[in-house]
C-alpha positions as CSV (number, residue, x, y, z in Angstrom):
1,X,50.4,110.4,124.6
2,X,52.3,108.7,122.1
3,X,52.2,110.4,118.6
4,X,50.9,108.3,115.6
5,X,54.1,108.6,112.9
6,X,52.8,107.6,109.5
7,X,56.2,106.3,108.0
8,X,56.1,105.7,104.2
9,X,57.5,102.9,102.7
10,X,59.1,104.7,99.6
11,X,61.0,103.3,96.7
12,X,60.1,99.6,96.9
13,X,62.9,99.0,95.2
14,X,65.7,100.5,97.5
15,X,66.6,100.0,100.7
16,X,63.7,101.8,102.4
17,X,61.6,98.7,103.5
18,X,64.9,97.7,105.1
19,X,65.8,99.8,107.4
20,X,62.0,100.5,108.3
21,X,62.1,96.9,109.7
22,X,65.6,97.6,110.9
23,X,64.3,100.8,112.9
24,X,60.7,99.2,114.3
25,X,62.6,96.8,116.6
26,X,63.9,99.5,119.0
27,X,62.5,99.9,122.2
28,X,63.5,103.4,122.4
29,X,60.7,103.7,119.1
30,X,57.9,102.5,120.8
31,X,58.1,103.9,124.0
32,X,57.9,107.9,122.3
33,X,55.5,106.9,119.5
34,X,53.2,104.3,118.0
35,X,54.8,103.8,114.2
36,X,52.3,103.1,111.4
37,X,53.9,102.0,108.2
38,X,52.1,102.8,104.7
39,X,53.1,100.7,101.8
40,X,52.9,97.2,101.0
41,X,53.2,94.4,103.4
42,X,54.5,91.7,101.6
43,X,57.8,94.3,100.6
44,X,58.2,94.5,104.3
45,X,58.1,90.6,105.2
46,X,60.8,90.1,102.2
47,X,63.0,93.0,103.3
48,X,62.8,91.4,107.2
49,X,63.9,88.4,105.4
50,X,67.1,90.5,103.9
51,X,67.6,92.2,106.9
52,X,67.8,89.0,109.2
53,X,65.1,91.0,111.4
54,X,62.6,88.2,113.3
55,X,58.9,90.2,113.7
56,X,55.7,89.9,113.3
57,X,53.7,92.5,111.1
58,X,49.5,93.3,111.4
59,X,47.3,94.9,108.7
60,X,45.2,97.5,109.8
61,X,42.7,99.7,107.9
62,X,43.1,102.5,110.0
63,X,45.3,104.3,112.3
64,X,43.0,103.6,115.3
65,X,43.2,100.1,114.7
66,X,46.6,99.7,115.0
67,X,48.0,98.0,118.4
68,X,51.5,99.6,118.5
69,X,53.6,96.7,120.4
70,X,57.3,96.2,119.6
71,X,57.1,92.6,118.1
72,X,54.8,93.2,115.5
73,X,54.6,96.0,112.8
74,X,51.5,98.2,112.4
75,X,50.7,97.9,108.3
76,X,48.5,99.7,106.3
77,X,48.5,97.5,103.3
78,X,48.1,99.3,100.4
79,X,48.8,96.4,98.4
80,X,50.1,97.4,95.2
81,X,53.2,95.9,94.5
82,X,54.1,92.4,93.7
83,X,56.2,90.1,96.5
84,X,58.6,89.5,94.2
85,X,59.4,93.1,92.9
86,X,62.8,92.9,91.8
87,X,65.1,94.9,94.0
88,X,67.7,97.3,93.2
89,X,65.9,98.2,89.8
90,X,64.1,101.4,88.3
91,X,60.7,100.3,88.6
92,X,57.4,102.3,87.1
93,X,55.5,100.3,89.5
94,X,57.7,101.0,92.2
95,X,57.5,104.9,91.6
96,X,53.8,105.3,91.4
97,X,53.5,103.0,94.5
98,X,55.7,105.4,96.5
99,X,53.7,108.4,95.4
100,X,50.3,106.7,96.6
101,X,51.8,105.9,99.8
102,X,52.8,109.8,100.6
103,X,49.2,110.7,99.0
104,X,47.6,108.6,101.5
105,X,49.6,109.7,104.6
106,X,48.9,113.1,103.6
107,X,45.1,112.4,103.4
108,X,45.4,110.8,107.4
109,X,47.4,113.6,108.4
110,X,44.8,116.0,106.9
111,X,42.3,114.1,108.9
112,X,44.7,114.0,111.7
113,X,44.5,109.9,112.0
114,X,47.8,110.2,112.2
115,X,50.3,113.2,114.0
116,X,53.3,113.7,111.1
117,X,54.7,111.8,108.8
118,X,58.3,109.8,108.4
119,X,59.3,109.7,104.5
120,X,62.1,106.4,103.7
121,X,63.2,107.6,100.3
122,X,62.4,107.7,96.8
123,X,63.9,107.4,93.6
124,X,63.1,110.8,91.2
125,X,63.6,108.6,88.3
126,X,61.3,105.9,89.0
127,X,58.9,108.3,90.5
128,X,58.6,109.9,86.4
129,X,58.4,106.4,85.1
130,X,55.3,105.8,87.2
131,X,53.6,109.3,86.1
132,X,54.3,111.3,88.8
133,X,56.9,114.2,87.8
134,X,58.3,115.8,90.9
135,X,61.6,117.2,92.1
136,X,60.7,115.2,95.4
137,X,58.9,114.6,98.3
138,X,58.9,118.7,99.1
139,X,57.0,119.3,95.8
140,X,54.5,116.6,96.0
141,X,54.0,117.4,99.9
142,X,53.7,120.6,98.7
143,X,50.8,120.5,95.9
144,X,49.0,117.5,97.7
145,X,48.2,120.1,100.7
146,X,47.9,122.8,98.3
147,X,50.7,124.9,100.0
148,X,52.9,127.7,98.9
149,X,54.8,128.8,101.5
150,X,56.7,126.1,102.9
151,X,61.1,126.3,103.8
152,X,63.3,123.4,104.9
153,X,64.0,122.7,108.3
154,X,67.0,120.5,109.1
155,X,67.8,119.2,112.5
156,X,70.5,117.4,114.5
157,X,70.7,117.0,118.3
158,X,71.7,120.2,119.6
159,X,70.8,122.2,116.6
160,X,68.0,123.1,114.4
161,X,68.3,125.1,111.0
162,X,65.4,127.1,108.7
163,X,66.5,127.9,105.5
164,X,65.1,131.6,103.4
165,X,66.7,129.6,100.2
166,X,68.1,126.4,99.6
167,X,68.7,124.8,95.8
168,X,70.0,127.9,94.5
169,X,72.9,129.4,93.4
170,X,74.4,132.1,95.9
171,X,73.7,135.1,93.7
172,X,70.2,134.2,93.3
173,X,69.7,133.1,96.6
174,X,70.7,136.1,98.3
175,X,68.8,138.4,95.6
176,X,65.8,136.4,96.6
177,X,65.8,137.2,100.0
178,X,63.0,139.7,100.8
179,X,61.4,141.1,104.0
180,X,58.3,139.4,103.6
181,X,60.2,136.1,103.0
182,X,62.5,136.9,106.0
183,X,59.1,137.5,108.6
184,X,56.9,134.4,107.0
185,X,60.2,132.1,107.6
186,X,60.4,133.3,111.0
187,X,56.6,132.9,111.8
188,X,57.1,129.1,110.5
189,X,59.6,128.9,112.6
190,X,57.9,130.4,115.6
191,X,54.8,128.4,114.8
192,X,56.2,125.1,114.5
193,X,58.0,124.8,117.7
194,X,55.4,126.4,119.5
195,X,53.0,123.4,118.2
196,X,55.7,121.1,119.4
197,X,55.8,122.9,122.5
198,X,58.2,125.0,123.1
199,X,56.6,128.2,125.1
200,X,58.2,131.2,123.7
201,X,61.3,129.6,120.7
202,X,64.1,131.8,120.8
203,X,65.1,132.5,117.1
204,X,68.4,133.7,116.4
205,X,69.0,135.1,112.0
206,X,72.2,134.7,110.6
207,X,73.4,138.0,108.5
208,X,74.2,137.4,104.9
209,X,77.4,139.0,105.0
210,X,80.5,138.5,107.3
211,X,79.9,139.9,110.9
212,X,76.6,140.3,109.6
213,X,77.3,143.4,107.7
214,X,79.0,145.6,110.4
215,X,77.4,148.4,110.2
216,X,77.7,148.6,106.8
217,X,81.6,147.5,106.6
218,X,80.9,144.6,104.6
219,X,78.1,144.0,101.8
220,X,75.6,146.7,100.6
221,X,73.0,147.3,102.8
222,X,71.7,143.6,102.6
223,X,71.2,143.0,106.2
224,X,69.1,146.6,106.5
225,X,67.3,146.1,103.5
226,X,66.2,142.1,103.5
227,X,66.2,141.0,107.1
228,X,65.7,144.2,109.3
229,X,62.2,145.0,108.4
230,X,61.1,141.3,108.4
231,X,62.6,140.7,112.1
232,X,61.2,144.1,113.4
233,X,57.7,142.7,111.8
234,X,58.3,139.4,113.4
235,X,59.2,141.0,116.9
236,X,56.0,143.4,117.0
237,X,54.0,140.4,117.1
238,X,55.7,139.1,120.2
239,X,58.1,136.6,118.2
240,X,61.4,136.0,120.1
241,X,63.6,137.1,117.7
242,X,67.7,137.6,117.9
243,X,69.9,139.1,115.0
244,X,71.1,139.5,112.6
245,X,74.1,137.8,114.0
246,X,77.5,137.0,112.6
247,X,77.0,133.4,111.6
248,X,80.8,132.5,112.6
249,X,79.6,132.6,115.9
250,X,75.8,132.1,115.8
251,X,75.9,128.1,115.2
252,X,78.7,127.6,117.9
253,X,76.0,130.0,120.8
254,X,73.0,128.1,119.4
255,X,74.5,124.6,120.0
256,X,75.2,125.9,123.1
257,X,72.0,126.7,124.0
258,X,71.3,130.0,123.3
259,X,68.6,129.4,120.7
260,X,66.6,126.9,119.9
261,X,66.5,127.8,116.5
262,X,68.8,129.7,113.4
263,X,67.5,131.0,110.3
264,X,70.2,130.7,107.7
265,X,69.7,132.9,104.9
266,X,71.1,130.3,102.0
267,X,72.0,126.5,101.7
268,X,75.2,125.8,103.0
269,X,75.1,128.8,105.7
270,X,72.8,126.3,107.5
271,X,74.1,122.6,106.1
272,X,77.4,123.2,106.9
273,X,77.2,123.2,110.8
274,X,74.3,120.4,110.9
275,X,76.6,118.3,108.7
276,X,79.7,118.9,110.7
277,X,78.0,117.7,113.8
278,X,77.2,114.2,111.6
279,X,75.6,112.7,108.8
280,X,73.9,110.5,110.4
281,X,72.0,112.6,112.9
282,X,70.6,114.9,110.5
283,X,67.6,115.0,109.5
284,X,65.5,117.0,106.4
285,X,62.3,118.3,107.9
286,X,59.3,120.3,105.4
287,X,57.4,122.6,108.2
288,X,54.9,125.0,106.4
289,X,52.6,122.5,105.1
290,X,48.6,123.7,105.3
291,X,46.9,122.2,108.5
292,X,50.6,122.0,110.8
293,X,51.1,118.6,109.0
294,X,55.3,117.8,109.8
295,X,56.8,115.8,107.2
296,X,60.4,114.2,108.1
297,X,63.0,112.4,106.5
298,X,65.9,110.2,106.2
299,X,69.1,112.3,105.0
300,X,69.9,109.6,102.1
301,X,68.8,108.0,98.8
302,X,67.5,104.7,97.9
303,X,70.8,103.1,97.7
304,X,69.9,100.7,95.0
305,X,73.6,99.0,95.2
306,X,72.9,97.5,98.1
307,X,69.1,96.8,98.6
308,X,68.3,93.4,99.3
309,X,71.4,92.9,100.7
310,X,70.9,93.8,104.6
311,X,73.6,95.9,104.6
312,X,71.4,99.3,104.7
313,X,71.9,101.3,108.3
314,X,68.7,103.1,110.3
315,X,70.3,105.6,112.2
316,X,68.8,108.0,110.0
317,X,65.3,106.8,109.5
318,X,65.9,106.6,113.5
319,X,66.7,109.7,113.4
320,X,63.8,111.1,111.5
321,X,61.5,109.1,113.6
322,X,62.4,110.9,116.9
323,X,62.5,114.1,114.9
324,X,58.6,113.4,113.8
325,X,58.0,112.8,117.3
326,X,59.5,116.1,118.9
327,X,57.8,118.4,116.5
328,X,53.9,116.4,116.3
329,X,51.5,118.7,117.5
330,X,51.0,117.9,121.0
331,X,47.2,116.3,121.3
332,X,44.9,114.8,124.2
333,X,44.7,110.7,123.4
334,X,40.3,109.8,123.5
335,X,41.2,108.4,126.3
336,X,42.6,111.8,128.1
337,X,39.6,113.9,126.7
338,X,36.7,111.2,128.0
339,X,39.1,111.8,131.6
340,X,38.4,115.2,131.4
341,X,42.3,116.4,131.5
342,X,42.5,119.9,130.7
């Protein structure tokens, strides 16, 4: 079956209700999932307008109403924004808007009306000014699913990248590193692409030193002492796992084919070789969330500059949207459970 991708609307103000118009008249969208947008229909008609894109859009109160055709955009019509919201401004209303949007996808996907969620951008700033103070989508994600354990999962074509840290500084990052952080990464990671149905992932963990260690030529004991015991944890309980492996080499085998996932063990270990394949196919992924719920996103801001303008591109948000799509828990339709498939 098709997947329902809740897709939030974001900032209002930026360029997310652009290139969520831009995106929804592909084919190629359609035929792998059935795309609800949550936010604000009027923003949507005015940024077809910007964007020169000719659809038709249809409110819906829930998922299940929605008819899914390319031609005319699913809507759940929040409604709390003006039409004629000014564009390319910091906007309170704007902010608070684009946190009740990701509160109310989270609340479907909780309910599982919809399958994951697609997350156009916010702004931080406006997001404050509308009484919601978060570092970003992770954090509210996060605390509205009442999570604590969650890592960042980023994704291009022929690779796919878990993080043990990300936004901090080397030093800390690799002091932070622990067994029990190394074995519940690679459980998310097990656990996530086996929802999205891969039979037995193959998991290959980057060392944290050069040539991961060698034996104890290079580094302290890091390998040994913070990623050992967590793989050997990870392996008794029938996990796939490969490593630690020399990372100058790991991302070139993975791409490959070798794995179909790498644990990186701090920021730009992993977001150097999905970058390097291209900005554009990238995509920012939260896996961890309480009840399976997969969270993507586009790989850019709201681009104030140049909202309203047209000029916004949705290779991202397209992107994303596959993304959602590969890693939704794979469910039976109504339809395919009244038919008795098994």
């Amino acid at each position: 079956m098709r997947p329902v991708i809740g897709i939030t609307m974001g900032d209002a103000a930026g360029i997310g209700p652009e290139i969520i118009v831009k995106a929804l008249r592909s084919e190629a969208v359609y035929r792998e999932a059935r795309p609800l947008v949550i936010g604000d229909l009027a923003i949507l008609a005015r940024a077809a307008d910007f964007a020169g894109v000719k659809c038709g859009f249809r409110s819906v109160g829930s998922p299940s109403e929605g008819k899914y055709e390319l031609g005319a955009i699913d809507v759940l019509d929040l409604g709390m924004l003006p039409a004629d919201l000014p564009v390319g401004r910091l906007s309170a209303e704007a902010g608070n808007a684009a946190f009740r949007y990701i509160e109310k996808a989270v609340a479907l996907a909780q309910a599982q009306e919809i399958d994951a969620i697609c997350t156009a951008p916010l702004n931080k700033e406006a997001l404050r000014k509308g009484g919601h103070s978060y570092p970003g989508h992770t954090e509210i994600l996060a605390e509205l699913t009442d999570t604590d354990d969650y890592s960042m999962m980023l994704s291009a074509p022929k690779l796919k990248v878990i993080h043990l840290t990300t936004h901090v500084g080397l030093i800390k990052a690799v002091q932070s590193i622990t067994p029990e952080r190394t074995y519940k990464v690679l459980k998310l990671a097990h656990e996530t692409l086996t929802r999205a149905g891969y039979a037995s992932p193959r998991i290959a963990v980057c060392g944290i030193n050069p040539h991961a260690g060698e034996n104890g030529l290079f580094g302290e004991g890091e390998e040994e002492e913070k990623l050992v015991p967590g793989i050997e944890q990870a392996r008794s309980e029938g996990i796939d796992v490969h490593g630690p492996l020399p990372a100058d080499t790991l991302f070139y085998r993975a791409v490959r084919g070798d794995f179909d996932i790498v644990v990186a063990c701090y920021h730009d270990q992993g977001h150097g070789p999905i970058k390097v394949l291209g900005l554009e196919a990238g995509v920012n992924i939260t896996v961890g969330l309480k009840g399976g719920i997969i969270r993507t996103s586009v790989d850019h801001g709201t681009a104030f500059d140049i909202a309203g303008t047209g000029k916004a591109d949705e290779g991202s948000l397209l992107e994303a949207i596959r993304m959602a799509v590969e890693l939704a828990p794979k469910r039976m339709s109504p339809s395919e459970v009244q038919g008795g498939i098994e």
